[in-house]
LOMIGU-897189 format. One record per residue (C-alpha): x, y, z negated; residue number from 1; residue in three letters. Coordinates in Angstrom, 2 decimals, padded with zeros to 5 digits, m for minus. Each point is the difference from the previous one (the first is absolute). Example, Ala and Ser with C-alpha at 12.3 -4.5 7.8 and 13.67 -1.06 7.14 Angstrom:
BEGIN
{x=012.30 y=m004.50 z=m007.80 pos=1 code=ALA};
{x=001.37 y=003.44 z=000.66 pos=2 code=SER};
***
This chain:
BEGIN
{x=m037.69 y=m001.12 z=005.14 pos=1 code=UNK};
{x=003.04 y=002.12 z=001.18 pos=2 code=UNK};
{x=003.26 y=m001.30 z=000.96 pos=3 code=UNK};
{x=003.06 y=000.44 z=m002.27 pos=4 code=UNK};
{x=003.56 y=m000.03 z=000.97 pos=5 code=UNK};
{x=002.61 y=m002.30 z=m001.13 pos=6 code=UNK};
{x=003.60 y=m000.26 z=m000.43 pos=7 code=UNK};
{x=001.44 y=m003.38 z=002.17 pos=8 code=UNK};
{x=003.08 y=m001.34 z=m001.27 pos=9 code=UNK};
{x=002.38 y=m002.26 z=001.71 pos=10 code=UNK};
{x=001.18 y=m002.63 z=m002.84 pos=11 code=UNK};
{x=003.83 y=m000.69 z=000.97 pos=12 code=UNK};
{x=002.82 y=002.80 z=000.42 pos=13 code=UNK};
{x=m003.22 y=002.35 z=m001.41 pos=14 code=UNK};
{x=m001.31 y=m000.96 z=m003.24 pos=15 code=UNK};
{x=002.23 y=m002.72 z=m000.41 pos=16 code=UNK};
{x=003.64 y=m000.48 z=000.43 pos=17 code=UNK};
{x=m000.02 y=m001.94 z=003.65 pos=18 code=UNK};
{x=001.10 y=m003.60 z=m001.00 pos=19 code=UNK};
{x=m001.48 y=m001.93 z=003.02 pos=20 code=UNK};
{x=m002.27 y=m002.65 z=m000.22 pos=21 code=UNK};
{x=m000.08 y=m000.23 z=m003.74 pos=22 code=UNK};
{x=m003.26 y=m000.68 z=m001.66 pos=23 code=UNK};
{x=001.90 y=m000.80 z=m003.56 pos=24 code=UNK};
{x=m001.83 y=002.61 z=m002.50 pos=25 code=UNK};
{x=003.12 y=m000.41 z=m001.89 pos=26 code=UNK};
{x=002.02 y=002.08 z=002.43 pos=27 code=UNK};
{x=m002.06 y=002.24 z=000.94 pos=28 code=UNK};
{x=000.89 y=003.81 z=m001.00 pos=29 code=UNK};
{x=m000.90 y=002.89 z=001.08 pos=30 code=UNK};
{x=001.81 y=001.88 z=002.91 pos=31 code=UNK};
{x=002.01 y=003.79 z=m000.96 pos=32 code=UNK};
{x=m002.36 y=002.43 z=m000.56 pos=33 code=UNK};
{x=m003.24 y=m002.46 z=m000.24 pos=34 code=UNK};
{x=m000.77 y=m000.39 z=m003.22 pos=35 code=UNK};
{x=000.25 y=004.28 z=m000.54 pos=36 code=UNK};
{x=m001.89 y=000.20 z=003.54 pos=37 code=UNK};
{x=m002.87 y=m001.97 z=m000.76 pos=38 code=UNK};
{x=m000.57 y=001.71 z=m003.48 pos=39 code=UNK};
{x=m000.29 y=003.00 z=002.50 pos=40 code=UNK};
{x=m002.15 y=m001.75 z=002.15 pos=41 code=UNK};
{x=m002.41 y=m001.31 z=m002.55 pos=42 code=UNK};
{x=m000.66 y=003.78 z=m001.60 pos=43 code=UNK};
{x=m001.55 y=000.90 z=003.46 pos=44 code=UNK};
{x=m002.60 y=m002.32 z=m000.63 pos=45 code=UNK};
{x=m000.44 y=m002.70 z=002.86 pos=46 code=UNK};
{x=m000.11 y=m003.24 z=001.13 pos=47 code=UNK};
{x=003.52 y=m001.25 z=000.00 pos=48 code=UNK};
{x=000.32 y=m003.00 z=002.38 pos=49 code=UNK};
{x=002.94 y=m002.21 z=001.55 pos=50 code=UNK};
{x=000.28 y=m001.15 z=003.28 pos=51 code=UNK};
{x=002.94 y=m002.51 z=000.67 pos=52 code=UNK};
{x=000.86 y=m002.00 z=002.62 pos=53 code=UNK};
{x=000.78 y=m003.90 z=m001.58 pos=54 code=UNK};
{x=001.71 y=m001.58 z=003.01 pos=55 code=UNK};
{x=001.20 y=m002.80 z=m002.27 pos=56 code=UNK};
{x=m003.24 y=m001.55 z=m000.12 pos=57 code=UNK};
{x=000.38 y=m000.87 z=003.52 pos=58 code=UNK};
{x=002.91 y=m000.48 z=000.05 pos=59 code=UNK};
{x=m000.12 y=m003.05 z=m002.60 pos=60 code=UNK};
{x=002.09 y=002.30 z=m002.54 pos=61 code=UNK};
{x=m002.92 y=m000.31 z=m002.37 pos=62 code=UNK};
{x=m003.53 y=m000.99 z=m000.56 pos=63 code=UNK};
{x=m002.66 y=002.76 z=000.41 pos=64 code=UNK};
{x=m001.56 y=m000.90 z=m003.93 pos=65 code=UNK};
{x=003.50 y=001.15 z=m001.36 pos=66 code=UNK};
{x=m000.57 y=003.74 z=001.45 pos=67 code=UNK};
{x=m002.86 y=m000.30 z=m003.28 pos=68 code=UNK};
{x=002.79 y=000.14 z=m002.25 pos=69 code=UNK};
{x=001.50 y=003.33 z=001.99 pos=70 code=UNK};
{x=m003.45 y=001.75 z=m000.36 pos=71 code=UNK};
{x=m000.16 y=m000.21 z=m003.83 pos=72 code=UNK};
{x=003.76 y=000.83 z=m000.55 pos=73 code=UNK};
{x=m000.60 y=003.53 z=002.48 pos=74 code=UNK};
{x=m003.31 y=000.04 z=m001.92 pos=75 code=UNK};
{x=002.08 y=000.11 z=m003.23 pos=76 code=UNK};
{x=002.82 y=002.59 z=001.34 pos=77 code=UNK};
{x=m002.58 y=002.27 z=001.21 pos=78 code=UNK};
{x=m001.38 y=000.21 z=m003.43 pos=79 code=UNK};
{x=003.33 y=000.13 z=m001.81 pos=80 code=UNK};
{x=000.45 y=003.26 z=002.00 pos=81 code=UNK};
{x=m003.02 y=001.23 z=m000.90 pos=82 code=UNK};
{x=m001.89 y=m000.52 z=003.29 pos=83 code=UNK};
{x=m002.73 y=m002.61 z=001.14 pos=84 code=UNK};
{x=000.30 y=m002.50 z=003.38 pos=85 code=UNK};
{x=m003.14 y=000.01 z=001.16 pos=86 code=UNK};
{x=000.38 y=m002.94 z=002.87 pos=87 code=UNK};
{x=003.10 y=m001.67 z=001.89 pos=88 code=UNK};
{x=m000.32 y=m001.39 z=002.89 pos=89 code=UNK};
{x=002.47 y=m001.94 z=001.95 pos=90 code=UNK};
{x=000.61 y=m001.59 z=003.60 pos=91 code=UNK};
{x=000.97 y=m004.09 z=000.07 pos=92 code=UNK};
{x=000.44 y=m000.03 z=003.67 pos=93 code=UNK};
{x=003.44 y=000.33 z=002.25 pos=94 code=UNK};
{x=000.32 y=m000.92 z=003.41 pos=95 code=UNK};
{x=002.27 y=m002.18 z=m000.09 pos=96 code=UNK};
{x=m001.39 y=m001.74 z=m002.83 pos=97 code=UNK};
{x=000.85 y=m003.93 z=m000.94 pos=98 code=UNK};
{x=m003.27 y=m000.57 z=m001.85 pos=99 code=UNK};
{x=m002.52 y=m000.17 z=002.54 pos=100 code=UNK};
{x=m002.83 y=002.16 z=m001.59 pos=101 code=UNK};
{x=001.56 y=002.93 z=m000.42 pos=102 code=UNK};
{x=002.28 y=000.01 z=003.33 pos=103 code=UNK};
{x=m001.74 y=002.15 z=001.88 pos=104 code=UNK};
{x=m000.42 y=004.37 z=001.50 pos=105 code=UNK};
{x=m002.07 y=001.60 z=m002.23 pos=106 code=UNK};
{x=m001.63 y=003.18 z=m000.83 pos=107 code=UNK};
{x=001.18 y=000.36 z=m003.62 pos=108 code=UNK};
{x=003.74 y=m000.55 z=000.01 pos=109 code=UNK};
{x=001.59 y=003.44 z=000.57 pos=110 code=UNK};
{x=000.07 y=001.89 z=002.03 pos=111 code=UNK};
{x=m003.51 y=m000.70 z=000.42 pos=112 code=UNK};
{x=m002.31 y=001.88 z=m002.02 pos=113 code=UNK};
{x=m002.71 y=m002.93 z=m001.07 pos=114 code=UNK};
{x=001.13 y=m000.13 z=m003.53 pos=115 code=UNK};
{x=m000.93 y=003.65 z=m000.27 pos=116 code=UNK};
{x=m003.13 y=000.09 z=002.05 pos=117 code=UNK};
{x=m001.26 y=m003.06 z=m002.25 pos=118 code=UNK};
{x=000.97 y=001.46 z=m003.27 pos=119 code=UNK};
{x=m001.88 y=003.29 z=000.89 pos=120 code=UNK};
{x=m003.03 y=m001.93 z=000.71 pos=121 code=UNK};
{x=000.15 y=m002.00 z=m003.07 pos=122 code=UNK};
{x=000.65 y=003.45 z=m002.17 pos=123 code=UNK};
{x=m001.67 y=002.57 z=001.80 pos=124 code=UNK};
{x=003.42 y=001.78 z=001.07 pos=125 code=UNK};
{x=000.30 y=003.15 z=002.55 pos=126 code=UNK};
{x=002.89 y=m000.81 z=001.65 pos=127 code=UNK};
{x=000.21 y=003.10 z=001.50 pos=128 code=UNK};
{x=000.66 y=001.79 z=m003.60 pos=129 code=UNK};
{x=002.83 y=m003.35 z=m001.19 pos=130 code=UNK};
{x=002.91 y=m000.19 z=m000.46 pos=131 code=UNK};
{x=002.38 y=m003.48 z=001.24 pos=132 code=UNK};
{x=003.73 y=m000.11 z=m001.83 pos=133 code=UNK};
{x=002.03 y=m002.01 z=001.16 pos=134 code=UNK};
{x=004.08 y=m001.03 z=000.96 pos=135 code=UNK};
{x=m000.27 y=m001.09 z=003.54 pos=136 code=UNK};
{x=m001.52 y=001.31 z=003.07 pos=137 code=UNK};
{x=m002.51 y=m002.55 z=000.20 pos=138 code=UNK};
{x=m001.32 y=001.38 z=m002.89 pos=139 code=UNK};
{x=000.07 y=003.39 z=001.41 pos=140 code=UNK};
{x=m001.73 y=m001.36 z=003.10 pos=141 code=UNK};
{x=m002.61 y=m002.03 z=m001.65 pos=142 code=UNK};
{x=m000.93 y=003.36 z=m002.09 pos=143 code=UNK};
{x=m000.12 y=001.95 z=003.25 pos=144 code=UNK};
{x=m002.32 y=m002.85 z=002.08 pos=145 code=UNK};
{x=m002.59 y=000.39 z=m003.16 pos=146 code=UNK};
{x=m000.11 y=003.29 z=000.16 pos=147 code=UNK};
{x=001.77 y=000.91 z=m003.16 pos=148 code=UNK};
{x=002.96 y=002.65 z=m001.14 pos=149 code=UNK};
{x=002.97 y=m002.07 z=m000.24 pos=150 code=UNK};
{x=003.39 y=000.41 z=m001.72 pos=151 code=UNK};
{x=003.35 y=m002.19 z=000.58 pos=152 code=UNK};
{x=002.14 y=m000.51 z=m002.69 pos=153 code=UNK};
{x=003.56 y=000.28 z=001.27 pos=154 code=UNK};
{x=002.05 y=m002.41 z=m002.05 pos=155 code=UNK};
{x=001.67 y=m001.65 z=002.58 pos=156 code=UNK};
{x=m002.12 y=m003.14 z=000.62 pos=157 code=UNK};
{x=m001.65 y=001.00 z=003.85 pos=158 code=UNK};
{x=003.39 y=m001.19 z=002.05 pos=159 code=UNK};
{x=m002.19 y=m000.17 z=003.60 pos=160 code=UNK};
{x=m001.01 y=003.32 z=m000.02 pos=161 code=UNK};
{x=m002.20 y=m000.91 z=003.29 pos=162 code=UNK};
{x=m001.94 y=003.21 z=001.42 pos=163 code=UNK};
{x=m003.37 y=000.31 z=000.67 pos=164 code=UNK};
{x=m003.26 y=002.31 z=m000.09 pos=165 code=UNK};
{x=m001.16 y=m001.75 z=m003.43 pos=166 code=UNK};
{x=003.79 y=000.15 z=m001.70 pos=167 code=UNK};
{x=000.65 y=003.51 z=m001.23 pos=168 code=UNK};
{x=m000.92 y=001.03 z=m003.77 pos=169 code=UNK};
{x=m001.51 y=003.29 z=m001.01 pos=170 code=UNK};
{x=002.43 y=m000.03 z=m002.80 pos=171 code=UNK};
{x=002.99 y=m001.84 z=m001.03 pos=172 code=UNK};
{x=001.10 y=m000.41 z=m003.69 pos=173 code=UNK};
{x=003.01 y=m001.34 z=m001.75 pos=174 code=UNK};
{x=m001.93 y=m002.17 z=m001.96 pos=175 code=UNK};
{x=m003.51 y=m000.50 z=m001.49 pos=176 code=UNK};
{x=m000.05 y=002.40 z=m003.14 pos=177 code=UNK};
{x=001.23 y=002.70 z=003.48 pos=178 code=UNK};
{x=m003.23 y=m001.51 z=002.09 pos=179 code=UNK};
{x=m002.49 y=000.15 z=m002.92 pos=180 code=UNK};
{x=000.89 y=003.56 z=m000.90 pos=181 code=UNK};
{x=m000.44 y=001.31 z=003.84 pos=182 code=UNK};
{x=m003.64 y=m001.90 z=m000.14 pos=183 code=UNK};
{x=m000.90 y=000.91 z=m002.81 pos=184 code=UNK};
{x=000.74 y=003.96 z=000.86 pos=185 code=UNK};
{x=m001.47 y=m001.05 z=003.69 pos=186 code=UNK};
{x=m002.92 y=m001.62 z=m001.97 pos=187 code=UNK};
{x=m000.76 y=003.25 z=m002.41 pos=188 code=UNK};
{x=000.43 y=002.22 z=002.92 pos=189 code=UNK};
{x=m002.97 y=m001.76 z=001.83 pos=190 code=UNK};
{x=m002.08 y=m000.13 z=m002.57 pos=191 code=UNK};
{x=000.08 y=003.82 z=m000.17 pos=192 code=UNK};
{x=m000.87 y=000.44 z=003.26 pos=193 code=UNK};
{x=m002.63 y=m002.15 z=m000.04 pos=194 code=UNK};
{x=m001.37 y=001.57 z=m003.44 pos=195 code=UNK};
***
């Protein structure tokens, strides 16, 4: 079976406004520019998936079965802007954790790219023809470590601005309706090449 690309998604600052460590569905909305950016991102016709960091499972903020309850309200927003979430998956673990399973160095919390590298095993993903969106330049990094194209969203919510090899963007983008509509003309151009 071929590989298909997919669009990665950071969940806070990107698709939702960035309200840390809240996993009330209640107060969840969608960030400037999401709910118009994934309607963009849905017409190109992939797999849509979220990858978030959830430090406050470790951290004792909240209990990992509540993070159920964020998956079917981003299930719901994706389809109220006409788009589909096809996974979301999510890192418990911090370092400097207080609950005792999850305090630990791992490969999936960004930067690291496990989240990515498992979710295009489990979906048959080329990396090397996705797209990762994100706010932060750990997401930028974790997109760049799987191999993918990788855009940072520059609303003001990186404030370490640390350099590196893995930490520069191939695009930057005032918001996500601005990210989804260079992808998607990044996307189409491909696609005509490859035709």
């Amino acid at each position: 079976m071929a590989l298909i690309p997919a669009i990665f998604l950071d969940k806070d600052g990107t698709v939702l406004a960035d309200e840390p460590y809240n996993v009330d569905p209640a107060r969840m909305v969608y960030a400037s520019g999401a709910r118009e950016g994934l309607r963009l991102l849905a017409a190109l016709n992939v797999p849509l998936i979220v990858i978030s960091n959830q430090p406050g499972v470790a951290l004792g903020y909240f209990d990992l079965q509540e993070l159920t309850g964020v998956r079917e309200r981003l299930a719901s927003m994706f389809e109220a802007a006409g788009a589909r979430l096809a996974d979301f998956y999510w890192c418990p673990h911090h370092p400097q954790g207080r609950m005792t399973a999850y305090a630990s160095v791992c490969t999936c919390r960004k930067p690291q790219s496990g989240l990515l590298l498992r979710a295009a095993r489990e979906h048959e993903i080329n990396l090397g023809r996705s797209w990762f969106i994100g706010d932060i330049l750990d997401d930028v990094e974790a997109g760049n470590r799987a191999g993918c194209h990788t855009v940072l969203l520059d609303v003001g919510n990186e404030t370490e601005w640390r350099p590196g090899h893995w930490r520069h963007p191939d695009v930057h983008a005032a918001n996500l309706e601005q990210a989804a509509r260079h992808v998607a003309w990044a996307m189409q151009d491909v696609g005509r090449e490859m035709a």
